[in-house]
C-alpha positions as CSV (number, residue, x, y, z in Angstrom):
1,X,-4.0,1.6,31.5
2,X,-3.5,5.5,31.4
3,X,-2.1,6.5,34.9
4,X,-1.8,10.7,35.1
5,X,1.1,11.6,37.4
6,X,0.3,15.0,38.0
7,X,2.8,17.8,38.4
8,X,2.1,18.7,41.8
9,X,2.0,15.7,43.2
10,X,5.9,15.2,42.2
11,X,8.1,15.5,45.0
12,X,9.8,18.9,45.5
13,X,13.0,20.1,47.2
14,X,13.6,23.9,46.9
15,X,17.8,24.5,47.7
16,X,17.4,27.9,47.1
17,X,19.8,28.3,44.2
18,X,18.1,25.1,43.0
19,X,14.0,24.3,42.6
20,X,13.6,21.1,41.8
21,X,10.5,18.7,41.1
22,X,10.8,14.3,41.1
23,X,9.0,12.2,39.1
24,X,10.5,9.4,40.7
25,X,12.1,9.4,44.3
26,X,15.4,11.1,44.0
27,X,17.6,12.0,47.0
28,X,15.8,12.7,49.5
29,X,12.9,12.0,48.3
30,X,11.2,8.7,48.5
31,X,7.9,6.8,47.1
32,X,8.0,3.0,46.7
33,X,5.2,3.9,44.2
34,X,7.6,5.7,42.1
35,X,10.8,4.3,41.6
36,X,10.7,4.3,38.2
37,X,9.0,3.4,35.0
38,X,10.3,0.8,32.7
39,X,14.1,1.4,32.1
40,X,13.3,5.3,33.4
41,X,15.1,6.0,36.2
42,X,14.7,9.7,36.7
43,X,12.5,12.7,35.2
44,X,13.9,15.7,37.6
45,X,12.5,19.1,36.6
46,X,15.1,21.9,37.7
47,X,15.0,25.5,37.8
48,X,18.7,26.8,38.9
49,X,19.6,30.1,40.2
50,X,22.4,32.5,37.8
51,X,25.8,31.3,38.7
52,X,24.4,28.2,40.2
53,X,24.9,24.3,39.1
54,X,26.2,20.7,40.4
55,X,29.9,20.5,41.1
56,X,32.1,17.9,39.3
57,X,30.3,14.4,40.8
58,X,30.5,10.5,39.3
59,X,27.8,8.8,37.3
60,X,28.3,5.1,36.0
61,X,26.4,3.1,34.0
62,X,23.6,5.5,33.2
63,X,22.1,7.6,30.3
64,X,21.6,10.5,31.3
65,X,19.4,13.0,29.2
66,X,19.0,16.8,29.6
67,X,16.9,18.8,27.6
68,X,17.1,22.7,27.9
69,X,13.8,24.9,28.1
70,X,15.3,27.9,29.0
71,X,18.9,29.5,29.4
72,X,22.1,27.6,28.9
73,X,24.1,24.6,30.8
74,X,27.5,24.9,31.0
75,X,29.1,21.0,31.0
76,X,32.2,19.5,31.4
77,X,33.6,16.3,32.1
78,X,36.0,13.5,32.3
79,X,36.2,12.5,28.7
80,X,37.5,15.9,27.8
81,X,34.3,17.8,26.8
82,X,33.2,21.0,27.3
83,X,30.4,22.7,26.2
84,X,27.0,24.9,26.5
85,X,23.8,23.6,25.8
86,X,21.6,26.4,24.7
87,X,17.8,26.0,25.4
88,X,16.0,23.7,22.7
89,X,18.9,21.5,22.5
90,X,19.9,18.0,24.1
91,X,22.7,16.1,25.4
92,X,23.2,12.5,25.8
93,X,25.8,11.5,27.9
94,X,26.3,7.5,28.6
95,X,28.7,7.3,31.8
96,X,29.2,4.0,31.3
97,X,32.5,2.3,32.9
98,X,32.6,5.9,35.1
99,X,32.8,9.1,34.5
100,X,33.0,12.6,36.5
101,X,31.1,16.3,34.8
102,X,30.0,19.6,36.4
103,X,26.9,21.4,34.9
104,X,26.4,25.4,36.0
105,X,24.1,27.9,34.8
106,X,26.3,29.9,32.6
107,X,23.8,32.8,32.9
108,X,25.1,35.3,35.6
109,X,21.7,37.2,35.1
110,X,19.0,34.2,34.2
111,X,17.6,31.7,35.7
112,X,17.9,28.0,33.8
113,X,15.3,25.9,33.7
114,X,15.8,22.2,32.4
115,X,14.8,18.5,32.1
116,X,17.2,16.0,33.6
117,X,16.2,12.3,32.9
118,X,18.0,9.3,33.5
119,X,17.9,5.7,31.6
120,X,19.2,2.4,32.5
121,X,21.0,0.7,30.0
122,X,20.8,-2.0,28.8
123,X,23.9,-3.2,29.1
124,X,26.8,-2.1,31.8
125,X,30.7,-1.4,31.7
126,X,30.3,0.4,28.2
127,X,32.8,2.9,26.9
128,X,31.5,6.5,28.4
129,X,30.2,8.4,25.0
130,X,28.9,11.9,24.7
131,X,26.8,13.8,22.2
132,X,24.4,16.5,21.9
133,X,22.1,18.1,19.2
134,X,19.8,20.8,18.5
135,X,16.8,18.7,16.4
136,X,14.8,20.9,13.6
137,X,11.6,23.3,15.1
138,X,9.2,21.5,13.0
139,X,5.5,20.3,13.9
140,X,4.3,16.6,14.1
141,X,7.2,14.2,15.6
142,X,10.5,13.8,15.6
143,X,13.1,11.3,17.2
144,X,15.2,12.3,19.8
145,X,17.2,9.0,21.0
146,X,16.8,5.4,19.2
147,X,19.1,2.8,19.8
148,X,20.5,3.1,15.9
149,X,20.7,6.7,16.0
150,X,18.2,6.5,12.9
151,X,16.8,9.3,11.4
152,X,19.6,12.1,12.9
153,X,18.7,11.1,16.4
154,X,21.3,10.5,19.1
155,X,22.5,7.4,20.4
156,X,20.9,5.8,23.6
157,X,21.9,2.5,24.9
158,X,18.5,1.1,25.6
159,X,15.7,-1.2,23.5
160,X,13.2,2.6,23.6
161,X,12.8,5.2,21.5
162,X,12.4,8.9,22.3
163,X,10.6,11.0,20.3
164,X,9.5,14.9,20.6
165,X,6.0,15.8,19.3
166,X,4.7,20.0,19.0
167,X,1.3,20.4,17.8
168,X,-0.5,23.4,17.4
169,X,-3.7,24.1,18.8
170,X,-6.6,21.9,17.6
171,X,-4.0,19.2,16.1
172,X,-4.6,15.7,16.5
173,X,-2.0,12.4,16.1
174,X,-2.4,8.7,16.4
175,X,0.4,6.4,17.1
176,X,-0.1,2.1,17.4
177,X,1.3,0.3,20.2
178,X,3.0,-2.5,21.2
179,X,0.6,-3.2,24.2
180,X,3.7,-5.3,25.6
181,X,5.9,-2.3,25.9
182,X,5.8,0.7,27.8
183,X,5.0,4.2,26.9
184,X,5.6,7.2,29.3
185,X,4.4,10.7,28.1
186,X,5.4,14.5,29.8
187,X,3.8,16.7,28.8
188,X,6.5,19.9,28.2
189,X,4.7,23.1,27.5
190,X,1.1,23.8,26.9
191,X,-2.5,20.9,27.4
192,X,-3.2,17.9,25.6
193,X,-5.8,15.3,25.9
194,X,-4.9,11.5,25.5
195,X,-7.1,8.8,24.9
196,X,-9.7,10.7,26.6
197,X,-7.4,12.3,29.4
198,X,-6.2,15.8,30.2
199,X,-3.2,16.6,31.0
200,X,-1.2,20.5,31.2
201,X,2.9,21.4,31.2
202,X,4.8,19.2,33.6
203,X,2.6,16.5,33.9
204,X,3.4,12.7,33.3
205,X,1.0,9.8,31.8
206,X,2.8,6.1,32.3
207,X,1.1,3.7,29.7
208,X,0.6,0.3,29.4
209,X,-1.3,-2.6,28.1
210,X,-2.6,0.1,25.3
211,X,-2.7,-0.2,21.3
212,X,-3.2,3.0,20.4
213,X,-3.1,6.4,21.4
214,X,-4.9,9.7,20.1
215,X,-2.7,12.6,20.9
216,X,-5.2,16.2,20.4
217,X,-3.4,19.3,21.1
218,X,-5.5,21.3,23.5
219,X,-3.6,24.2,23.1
220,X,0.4,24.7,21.3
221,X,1.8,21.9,23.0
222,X,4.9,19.9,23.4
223,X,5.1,16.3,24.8
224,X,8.2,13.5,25.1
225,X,7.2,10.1,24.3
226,X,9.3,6.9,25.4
227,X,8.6,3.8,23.9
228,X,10.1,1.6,26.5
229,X,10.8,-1.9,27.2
230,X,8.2,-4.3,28.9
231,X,9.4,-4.6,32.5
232,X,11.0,-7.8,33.2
């Protein structure tokens, strides 16, 4: 089963200083169809304004994943970090037992447009934990989060793996399943076709009850790939 969710069809809530688009219901937005997707809790989509970002606010016992296209986030938190994330780099931050961050735009003349996505752990009442990494520009696939931070990725607290693919035009990849587990695919920049079906920048594929899948790059493209748990 390939289901496209397509881009438009996300919910949308435009704040003015912030544009953002739902995968999943989020505030106030609300689809019993889309609560989520294995142990994904959220894929948000946000454009913000210059000088614009979310306040210092609580999180507990989520992974929370951003992933910066363009401009820079400026973070800081309970645990004592602060930081910018530059675009093309990610940021893991497991909140665990509680903690408190702000993010802003630290542009004052650019607009920052990111990829918020949040996980459910596996287990709750960890120790809060924060990392983030800029991964090598290469083509063909890469892991961004595994449980064992293997191969240079960071650390996610979850049975999935996270891994970023860039093909160039006319590329083609395979990958084997685990038809018992999950897969959910979005599609970053450019068009791909999987197992027979289109899909452009911003769209998502959930996946299940597949072996395989035959990734062709359409165009240059750009595509996250979880490999997540079945659903209990």
């Amino acid at each position: 089963m390939i289901y496209l969710r397509k881009a438009q069809e996300r919910g949308h809530a435009n704040h003015g200083w912030l544009d953002s688009w739902h995968t999943f219901s989020f505030a106030n937005y609300y689809d019993p169809n889309f609560m989520g997707f294995s142990a994904l809790r959220v894929i948000n989509e946000d454009v913000l304004n210059p000088d614009q970002g979310f306040g210092t606010h609580p999180h507990n016992d989520m992974e929370i994943l951003t992933y910066v296209l363009s401009g820079t986030v400026e973070h800081q938190d309970s645990m004592g970090n602060k930081a910018q994330i530059p675009a093309g780099e990610f940021q893991i931050m497991s909140a665990g037992t509680g903690v408190r961050h702000s993010e802003y735009n630290a542009s004052s003349r650019e607009p920052l447009h990111l990829y918020q996505i949040w996980i459910l752990p596996q287990e709750t009442g960890i120790a809060p934990r924060y990392d983030q990494r800029r991964f090598a520009d290469v083509s063909g696939r890469q892991f961004v989060l595994t449980p064992d931070a293997r191969e240079g990725s960071l650390k996610v607290c979850q049975d999935m793996t996270l891994s970023r693919w860039t093909l160039k035009q006319g590329e083609q990849d395979s990958v084997t399943l685990d038809a018992e587990r999950h897969v959910w695919i979005q599609v970053v920049r450019g068009e791909v076709t999987i197992n027979g079906q289109s899909a452009a920048a911003s769209d998502g594929l959930a996946i299940a009850g597949e072996h395989a899948l035959t990734i062709v790059a359409d165009s240059d493209a750009e595509i996250l790939l979880f490999d997540l748990p079945p659903v209990q």
